[in-house]
Every structure is written in structure tokens, then in C-alpha cells.
C-alpha positions as CSV (number, residue, x, y, z in Angstrom):
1,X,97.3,143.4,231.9
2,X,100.1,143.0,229.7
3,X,97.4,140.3,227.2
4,X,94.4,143.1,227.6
5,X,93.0,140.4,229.3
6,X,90.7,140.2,233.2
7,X,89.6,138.1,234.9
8,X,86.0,137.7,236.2
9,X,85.8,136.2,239.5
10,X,82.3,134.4,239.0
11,X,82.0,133.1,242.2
12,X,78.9,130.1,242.6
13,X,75.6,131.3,242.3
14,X,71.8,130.0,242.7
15,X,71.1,131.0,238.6
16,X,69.1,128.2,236.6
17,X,67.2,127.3,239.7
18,X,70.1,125.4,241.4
19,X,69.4,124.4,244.7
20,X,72.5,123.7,246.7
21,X,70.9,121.4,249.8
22,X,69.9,118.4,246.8
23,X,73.9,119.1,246.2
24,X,74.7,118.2,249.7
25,X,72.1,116.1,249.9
26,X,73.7,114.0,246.9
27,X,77.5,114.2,248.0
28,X,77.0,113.6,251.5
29,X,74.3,112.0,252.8
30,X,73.9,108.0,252.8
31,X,72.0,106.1,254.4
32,X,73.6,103.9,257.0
33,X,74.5,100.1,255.0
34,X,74.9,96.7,256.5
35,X,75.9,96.6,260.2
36,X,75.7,100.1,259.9
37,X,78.7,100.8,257.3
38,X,78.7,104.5,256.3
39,X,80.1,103.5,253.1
40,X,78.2,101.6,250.5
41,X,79.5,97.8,250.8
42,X,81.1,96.8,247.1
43,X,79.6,94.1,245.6
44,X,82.1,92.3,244.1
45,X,79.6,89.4,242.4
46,X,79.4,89.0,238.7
47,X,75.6,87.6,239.5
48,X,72.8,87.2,241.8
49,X,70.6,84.8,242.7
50,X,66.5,84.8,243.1
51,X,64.8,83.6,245.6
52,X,62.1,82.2,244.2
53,X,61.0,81.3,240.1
54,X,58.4,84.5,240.2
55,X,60.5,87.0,241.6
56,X,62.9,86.1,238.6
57,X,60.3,85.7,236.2
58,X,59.5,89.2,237.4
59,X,62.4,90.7,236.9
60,X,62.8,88.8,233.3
61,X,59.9,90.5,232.5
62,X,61.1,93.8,233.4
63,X,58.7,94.0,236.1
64,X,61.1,94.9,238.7
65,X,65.2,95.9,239.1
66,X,66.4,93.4,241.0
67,X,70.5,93.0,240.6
68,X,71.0,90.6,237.9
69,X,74.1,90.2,236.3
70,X,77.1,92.8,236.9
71,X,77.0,93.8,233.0
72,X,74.0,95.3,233.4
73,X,73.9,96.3,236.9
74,X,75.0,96.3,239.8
75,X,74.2,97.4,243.8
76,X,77.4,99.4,244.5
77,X,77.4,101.0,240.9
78,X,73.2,102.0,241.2
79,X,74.4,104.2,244.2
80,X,76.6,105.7,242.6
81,X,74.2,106.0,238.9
82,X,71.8,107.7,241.4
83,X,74.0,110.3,243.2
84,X,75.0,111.6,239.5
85,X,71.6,111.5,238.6
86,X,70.9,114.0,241.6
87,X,73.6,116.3,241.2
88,X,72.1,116.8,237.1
89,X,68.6,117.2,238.1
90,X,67.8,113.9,235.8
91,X,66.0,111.3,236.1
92,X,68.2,108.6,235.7
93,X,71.5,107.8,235.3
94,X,73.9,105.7,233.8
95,X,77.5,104.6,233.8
96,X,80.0,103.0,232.2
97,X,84.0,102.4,232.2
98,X,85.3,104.9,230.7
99,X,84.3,108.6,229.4
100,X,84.5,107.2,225.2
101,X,82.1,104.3,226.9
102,X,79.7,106.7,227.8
103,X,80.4,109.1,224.8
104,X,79.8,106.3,222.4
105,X,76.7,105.0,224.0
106,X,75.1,108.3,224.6
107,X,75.5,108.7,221.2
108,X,74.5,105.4,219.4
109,X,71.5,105.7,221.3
110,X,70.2,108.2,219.2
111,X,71.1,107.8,215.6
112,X,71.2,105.2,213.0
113,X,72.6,105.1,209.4
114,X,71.7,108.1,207.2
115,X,71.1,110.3,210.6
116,X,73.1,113.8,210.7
117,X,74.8,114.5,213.8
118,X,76.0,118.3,214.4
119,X,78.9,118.9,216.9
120,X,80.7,121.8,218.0
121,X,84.3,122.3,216.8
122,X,87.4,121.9,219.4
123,X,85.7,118.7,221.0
124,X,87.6,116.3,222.9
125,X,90.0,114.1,220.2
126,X,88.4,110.8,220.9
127,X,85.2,112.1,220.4
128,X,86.0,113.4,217.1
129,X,87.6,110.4,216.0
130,X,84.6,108.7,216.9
131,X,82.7,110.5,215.0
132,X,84.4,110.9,211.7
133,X,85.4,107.7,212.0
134,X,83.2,104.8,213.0
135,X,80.1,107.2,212.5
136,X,81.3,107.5,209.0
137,X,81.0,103.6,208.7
138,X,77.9,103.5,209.2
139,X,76.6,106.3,206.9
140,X,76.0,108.8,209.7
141,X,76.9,112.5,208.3
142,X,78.5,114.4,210.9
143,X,78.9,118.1,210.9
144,X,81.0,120.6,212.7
145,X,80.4,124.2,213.6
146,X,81.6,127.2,215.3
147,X,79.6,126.4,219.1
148,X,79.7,130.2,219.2
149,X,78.0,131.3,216.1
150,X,74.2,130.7,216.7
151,X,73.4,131.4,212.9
152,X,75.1,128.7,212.1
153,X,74.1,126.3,214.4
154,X,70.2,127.4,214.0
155,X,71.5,126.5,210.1
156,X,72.8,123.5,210.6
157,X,70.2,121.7,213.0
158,X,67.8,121.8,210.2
159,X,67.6,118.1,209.5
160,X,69.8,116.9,211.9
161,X,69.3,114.4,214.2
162,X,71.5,115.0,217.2
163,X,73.9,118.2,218.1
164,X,76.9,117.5,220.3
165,X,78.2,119.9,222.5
166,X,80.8,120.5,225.0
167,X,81.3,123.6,227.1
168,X,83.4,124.7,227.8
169,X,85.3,122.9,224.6
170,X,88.5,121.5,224.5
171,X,91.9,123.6,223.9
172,X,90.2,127.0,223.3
173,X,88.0,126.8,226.4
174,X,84.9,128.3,224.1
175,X,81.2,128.3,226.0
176,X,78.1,127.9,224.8
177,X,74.8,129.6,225.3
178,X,73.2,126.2,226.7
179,X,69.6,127.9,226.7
180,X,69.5,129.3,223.6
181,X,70.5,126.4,221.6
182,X,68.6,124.4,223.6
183,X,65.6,126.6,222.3
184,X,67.3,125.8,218.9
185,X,67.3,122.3,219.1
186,X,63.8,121.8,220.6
187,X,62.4,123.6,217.6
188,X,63.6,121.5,215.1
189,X,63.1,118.1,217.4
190,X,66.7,117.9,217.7
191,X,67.9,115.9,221.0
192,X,71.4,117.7,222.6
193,X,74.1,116.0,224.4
194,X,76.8,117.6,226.6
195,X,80.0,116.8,227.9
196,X,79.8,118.5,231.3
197,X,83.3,116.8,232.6
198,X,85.1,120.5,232.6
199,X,82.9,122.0,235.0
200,X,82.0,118.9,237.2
201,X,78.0,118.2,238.2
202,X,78.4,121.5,240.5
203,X,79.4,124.4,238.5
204,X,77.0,123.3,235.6
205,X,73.2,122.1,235.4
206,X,73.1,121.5,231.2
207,X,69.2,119.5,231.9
208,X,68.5,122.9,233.9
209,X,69.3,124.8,230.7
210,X,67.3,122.9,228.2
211,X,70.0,120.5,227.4
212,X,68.6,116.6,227.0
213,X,71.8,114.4,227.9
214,X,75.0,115.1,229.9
215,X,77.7,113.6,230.5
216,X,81.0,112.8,232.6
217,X,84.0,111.5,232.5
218,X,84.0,110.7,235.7
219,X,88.2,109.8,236.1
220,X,88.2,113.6,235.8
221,X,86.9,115.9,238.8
222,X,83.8,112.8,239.8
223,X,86.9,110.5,241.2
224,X,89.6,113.6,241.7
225,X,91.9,111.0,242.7
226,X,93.7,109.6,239.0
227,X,92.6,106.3,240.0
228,X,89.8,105.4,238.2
229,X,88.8,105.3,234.3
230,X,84.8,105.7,234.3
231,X,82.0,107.9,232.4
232,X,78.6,108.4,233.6
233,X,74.8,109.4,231.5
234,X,72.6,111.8,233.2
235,X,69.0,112.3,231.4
236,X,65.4,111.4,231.2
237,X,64.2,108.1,231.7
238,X,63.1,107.8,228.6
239,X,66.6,108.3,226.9
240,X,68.6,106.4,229.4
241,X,66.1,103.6,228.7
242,X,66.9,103.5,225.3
243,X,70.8,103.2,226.3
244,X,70.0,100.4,228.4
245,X,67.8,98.6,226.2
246,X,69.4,98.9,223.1
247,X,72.9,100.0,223.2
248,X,74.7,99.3,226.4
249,X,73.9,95.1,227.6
250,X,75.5,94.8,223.9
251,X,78.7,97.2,224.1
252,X,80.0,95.5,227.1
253,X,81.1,98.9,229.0
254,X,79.5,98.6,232.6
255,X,81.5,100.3,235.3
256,X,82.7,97.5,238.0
257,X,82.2,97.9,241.3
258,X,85.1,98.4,242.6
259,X,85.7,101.5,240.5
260,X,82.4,102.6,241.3
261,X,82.9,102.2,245.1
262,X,86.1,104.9,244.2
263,X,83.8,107.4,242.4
264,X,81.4,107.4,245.9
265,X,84.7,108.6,248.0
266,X,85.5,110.6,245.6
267,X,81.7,112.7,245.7
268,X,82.2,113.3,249.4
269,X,85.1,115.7,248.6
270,X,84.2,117.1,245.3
271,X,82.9,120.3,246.8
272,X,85.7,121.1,249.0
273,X,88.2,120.0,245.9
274,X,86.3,122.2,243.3
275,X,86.3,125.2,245.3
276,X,90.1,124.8,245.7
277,X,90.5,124.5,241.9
278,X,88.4,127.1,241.2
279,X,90.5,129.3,243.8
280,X,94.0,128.1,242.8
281,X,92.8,128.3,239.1
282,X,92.2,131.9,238.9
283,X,95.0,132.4,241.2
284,X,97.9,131.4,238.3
285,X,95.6,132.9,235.5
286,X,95.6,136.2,236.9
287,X,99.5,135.7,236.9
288,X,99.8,134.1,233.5
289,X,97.5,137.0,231.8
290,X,100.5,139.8,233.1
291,X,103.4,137.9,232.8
292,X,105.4,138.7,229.4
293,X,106.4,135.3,228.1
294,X,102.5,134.5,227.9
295,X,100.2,136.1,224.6
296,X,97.1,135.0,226.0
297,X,95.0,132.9,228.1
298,X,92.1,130.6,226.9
299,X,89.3,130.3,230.0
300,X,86.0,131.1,230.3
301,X,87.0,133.6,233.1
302,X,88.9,135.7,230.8
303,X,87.4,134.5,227.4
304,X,84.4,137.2,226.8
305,X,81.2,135.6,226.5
306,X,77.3,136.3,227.1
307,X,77.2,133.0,228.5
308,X,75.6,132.4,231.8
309,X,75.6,129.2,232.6
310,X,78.4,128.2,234.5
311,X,78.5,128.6,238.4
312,X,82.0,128.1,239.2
313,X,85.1,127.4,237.3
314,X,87.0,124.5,236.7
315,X,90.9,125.1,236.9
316,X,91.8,123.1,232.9
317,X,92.8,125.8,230.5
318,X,95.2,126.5,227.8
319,X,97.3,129.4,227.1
320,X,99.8,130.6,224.6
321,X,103.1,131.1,224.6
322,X,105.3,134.1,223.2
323,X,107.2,133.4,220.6
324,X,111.0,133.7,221.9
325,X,110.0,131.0,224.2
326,X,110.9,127.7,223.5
327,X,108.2,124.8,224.1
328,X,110.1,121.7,224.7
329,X,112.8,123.6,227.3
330,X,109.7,124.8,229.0
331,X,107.6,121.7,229.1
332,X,111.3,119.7,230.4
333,X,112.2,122.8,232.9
334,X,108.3,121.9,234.9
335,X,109.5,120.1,238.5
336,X,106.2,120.5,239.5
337,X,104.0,120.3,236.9
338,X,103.9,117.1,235.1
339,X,103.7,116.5,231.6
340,X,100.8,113.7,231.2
341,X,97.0,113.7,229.5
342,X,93.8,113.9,231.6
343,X,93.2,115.7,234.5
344,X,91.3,116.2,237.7
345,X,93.0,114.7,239.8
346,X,95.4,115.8,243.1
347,X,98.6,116.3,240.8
348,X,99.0,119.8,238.0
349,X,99.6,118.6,235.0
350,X,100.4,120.0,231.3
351,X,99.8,119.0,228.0
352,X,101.8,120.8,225.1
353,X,99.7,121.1,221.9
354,X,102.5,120.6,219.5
355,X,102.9,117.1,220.8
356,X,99.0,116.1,220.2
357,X,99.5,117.7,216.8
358,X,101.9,116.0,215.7
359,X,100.0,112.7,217.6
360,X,100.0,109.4,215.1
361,X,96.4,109.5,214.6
362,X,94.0,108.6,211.6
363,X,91.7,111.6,212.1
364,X,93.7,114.9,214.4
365,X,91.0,117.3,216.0
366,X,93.9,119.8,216.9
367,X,95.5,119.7,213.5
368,X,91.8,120.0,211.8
369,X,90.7,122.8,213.9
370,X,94.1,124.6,213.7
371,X,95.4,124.7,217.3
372,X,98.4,126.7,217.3
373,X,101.6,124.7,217.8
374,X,102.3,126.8,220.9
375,X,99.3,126.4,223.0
376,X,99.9,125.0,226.3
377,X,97.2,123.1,227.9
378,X,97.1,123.2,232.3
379,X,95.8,121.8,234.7
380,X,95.9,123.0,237.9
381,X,96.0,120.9,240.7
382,X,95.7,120.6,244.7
383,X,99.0,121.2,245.4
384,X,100.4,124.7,246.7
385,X,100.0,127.5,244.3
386,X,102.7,129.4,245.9
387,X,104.6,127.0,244.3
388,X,102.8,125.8,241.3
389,X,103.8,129.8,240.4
390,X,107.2,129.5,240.7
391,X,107.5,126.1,238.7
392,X,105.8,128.4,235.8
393,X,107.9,131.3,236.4
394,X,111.3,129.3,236.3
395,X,110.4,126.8,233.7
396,X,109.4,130.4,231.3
397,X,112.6,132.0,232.6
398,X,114.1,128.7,231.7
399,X,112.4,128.5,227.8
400,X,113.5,132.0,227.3
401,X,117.3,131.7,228.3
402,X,117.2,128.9,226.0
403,X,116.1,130.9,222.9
404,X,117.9,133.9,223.9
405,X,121.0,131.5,224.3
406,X,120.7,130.1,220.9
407,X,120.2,133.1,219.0
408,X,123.4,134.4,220.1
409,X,125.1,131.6,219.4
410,X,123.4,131.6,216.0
411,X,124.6,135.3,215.3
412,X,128.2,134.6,216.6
């Protein structure tokens, strides 16, 4: 414990109510398809046809969901809407082509000009640029605060129209207490959204917790393959009816397909896969947290907290490096690891934080919120974490020769 840092082994749980068999149900049980596939057939049609003038005229009317037009709907993508809509205990589902497409719609759904939206500091960089800067056009005020710091958030909901959340948040790895803002945000008629992508539909129920909207990138753990750009809306009817009827058919951001026929594989496996993570995860923390070249670790398993609402942890985390390392030499000593954005897929990956900071960009979360220059942000993936250790240890060694190197040469 050379940090003064543990870490918990949460291990999954049956807190919030959870019950594992709709889980199972959800991820692996279909009903057999045409001539008996076991796999949803993809319907690759931008249209379909009616049978008769009523049964369109009923579905013009709303009377009915027949498939339609591929924009709006689609057979292969519902199967996949519902499964999502499952795992979150909604009601309904929704999804889109990307994570920003669901983001933005989620999001539009709610407000209009002169609304307030509050959102927790460290969120995703996209999502802050979206909101301080095409919320800003159209005279929504937007509002960021410490997710931690109840005070403030009970503060700042007063008046608001929607608080954003996302736990845990981006670069620090900060939780937060789902229920009791939840609580928070009922009292003052304030609806919540999340952004549930870190810990995947099966290590956190947000709707269980009081929370009104979640949502996924799905090219993150949902496809667990790095093939597939998608997002997805979990909620009540009632709010992904206002997506549908208002926001989406106009923002033109319907998942296809195909892509959704990728998402499906990728469900079967996403409990085997996120037990791994979670296992491999913990595995290189509890190295990182005593090795010398690291000052700290940023994860919920080591990050104290009186959150409870996580059931299992998600292997994304950041930590810091000591200052006689040197962050470029490390980042090009990884053989392994491989230096690229997203995650959640079969491959470890890291992100250094100078680079985002110094990211050509109109509105910079990480420079806003003051990410330190030598945060490293990882992702650990499927492969063997035998060696995903020894890429770390060699690429520090590496980063540490290097500075060593050059302050003898500079004293010489």
C-alpha cells in the first residue's frame, strides 16, 4: 500500500432488488426465428409494406407498431430496444447510432429554451460540449456541480429542469449516491438522466435507484467487440414517447440493422465478458496502488465512497503517475496496451490526459475541470493479465530510465 490506497472486492450482489434470472432471461433467451434461426434474422429493408389500406391506416394513426420505415423502426433493432429495456427494468427502450445520438436526444427531449439543466462535473467531453455549446444556442442555462456534494446539488436543482449524471464520471471515476439524489430530484419535479455505459446494464440498475432515464453507449461493453458505434434509451413509456414523437423521426439517428444485429451477439457474452473485466480489473489495480512509479489510482474500488449502488465493477479507470516518470516514453514503451479512445472492447487500451488537454477543441471538459496533465486513463481488456502487468511494469521502468537518463545528462 505504497498510495494508502485498498481495494474492495465488491463482488455482484442482489441489492436494489435485482433479480438475476430477468438478466439471463434478457441475454440469453430468444425465441426460435424463421426456419427456426436462433439468431434474430436482420432486416436489411429501408421499408415495409401493408397488407391492406386499414392495417396502414392503423398504424398511421398510431393504433398499432407495425414496421414502417427503418428511421423509425425497425424488426431486428426492436429486439434489440427490448433486451436493453429488460436488463434496466424500463419500460421501453430506445436506440440510436451512436452514444452523442442517444445523449443528445435523451436530452432535447426534456428541455426547451430558457430551461436549466444541472450536470455533474468530469462528464464525458462530448457531452459537455453539447451542452455548453449547442444548449447555449438555444438559451438553455447549464450548470455544473461537484456529483459528490449533496448540498450543492439539493442547491442547484431548485429551478432546474433536468440534472445529468454519470457514475461513475469520467477521468476521476467519482460515484454518486443514485437514491438520494434521486429523492432530491423528485422533490423538486426534476427528471434525471444517467449515463450507465461504465458499469454496463449488469453492474448498475439507475431506474431501480430512483433514476428516470439511462443510458448506453452501446459500442462500449453492449457490443464488447469495437465494431459497432451505437447508443441506446432505457426509461418509462411516457419519456421514451416523448423521444420518439418529438425529437428522434427529426434528428435522423436510428441505429441500422446490421449494427443492431452486432449488439444482440454481443448480449449473449456480456456476462461472461464483465466478470472477466471485473476480475482482470482489480487484478492490475491492486498492482498499480503498490507499485512506486504510480501516486494514486482513480476507481470506485479504491475511491472511498458511501455509495451503494454498483454490483460489480467495470475495468476503465485512471491513475496518476509520479512525477520522475515521463508520459510520452511510457505511453510509446506500451506493446500491449494500445494507445486509442473508447473502450470496451476485446483489446486494453490507454488514453493519456495530457493529450485530451491539449485536444483542439472549442469547449475542453479536462482543461475546465483541471485534470492533471499526468493522469493516465486504462482500460483493461480480455487479453492475459499476466501479461497486460508486465507491459505496465516495463513501459514504467521504461518512463523512469528515461527521466533518470536525462537528468544526468542535464547535470553533466
Amino acid at each position: 500500500m505504497i498510495n494508502n490506497q485498498t481495494v474492495s472486492l465488491l463482488g455482484p450482489s442482489n441489492e436494489c432488488g435485482v433479480d438475476n434470472n430477468i438478466d439471463d432471461n434478457a441475454l440469453l433467451c430468444d425465441p426460435l426465428h424463421h426456419n427456426g434461426a436462433v439468431s434474430p434474422p436482420i432486416y436489411q429493408s429501408s421499408l415495409f409494406t401493408f397488407s391492406s389500406y386499414q392495417q396502414m391506416l392503423n398504424r398511421f394513426r398510431g393504433e398499432t407498431k407495425d414496421a414502417l420505415y427503418s428511421r423509425v423502426g425497425n424488426p431486428t433493432v426492436r429486439v434489440f430496444e427490448q433486451k436493453i429495456a429488460q436488463l434496466e427494468r424500463a419500460e421501453d427502450a430506445i436506440a440510436f447510432s451512436s452514444g452523442m445520438g442517444a445523449i443528445s436526444n435523451a436530452i432535447l427531449s426534456q428541455v426547451q429554451s430558457g430551461d436549466k439543466i444541472v450536470c455533474i462535473k468530469h462528464v464525458y467531453p462530448d457531452t459537455y460540449r453539447f451542452l455548453k455549446g449547442l444548449c447555449k444556442r438555444f438559451s438553455i442555462k447549464v450548470v455544473f456541480v461537484d456529483g459528490g456534494d449533496l448540498e450543492a446539488i439539493a442547491r442547484e436543482l431548485v429551478g432546474a429542469r433536468l440534472f445529468y449524471l454519470e457514475s461513475p464520471n469520467s477521468w476521476m471515476m467519482q460515484q454518486q449516491h443514485l437514491s438520494a439524489i434521486g429523492k432530491l430530484a423528485k422533490a423538486q419535479q426534476v427528471t434525471t438522466i444517467i449515463d450507465n455505459s461504465w458499469a454496463s446494464p449488469l453492474f448498475q440498475k439507475p431506474l431501480t435507484q430512483g433514476i428516470d432515464i439511462v443510458l448506453h453507449s452501446a459500442s462500449k461493453y453492449i457490443s464488447g467487440h469495437s465494431d459497432t458505434v451505437a447508443g441506446v434509451v432505457a426509461s418509462s413509456q411516457a419519456n421514451i414517447d416523448l423521444i420518439t414523437r418529438h425529437v428522434s423521426p427529426y434528428l435522423g439517428a436510428k441505429l441500422s440493422a446490421n449494427e443492431a444485429w452486432l449488439l444482440i451477439r454481443g448480449l449473449r457474452t456480456l456476462k461472461l465478458r464483465m466478470k472477466q473485466h471485473q476480475q482482470s480489473g482489480l487484478e492490475i489495480i491492486a498492482k498499480l496502488i503498490d507499485c512506486k512509479q504510480v501516486k494514486r489510482v482513480f476507481h470506485p474500488a479504491v475511491v472511498p465512497s458511501n455509495c451503494d449502488s454498483l454490483l460489480g465493477y467495470g475495468s476503465l479507470f485512471s491513475f496518476e503517475l509520479a512525477d520522475e516518470i515521463q508520459v510520452e516514453t511510457f505511453c510509446n514503451a506500451l506493446r500491449i496496451f494500445q494507445l486509442g479512445v473508447s473502450w470496451g472492447g476485446y483489446e486494453s487500451l490507454v488514453i493519456p490526459a495530457q493529450a485530451v488537454v491539449d485536444q483542439e477543441a472549442e469547449f475542453n471538459s479536462a482543461k475546465d475541470f483541471g485534470v492533471s496533465s499526468r493522469l493516465i486513463r486504462l482500460y483493461v481488456g480480455l487479453e492475459n493479465v499476466q501479461e497486460l502487468w508486465r507491459d505496465l511494469q516495463q513501459a514504467l521502468m521504461a518512463a523512469q530510465t528515461s527521466r533518470t537518463d536525462a537528468a544526468s545528462t542535464d547535470q553533466a
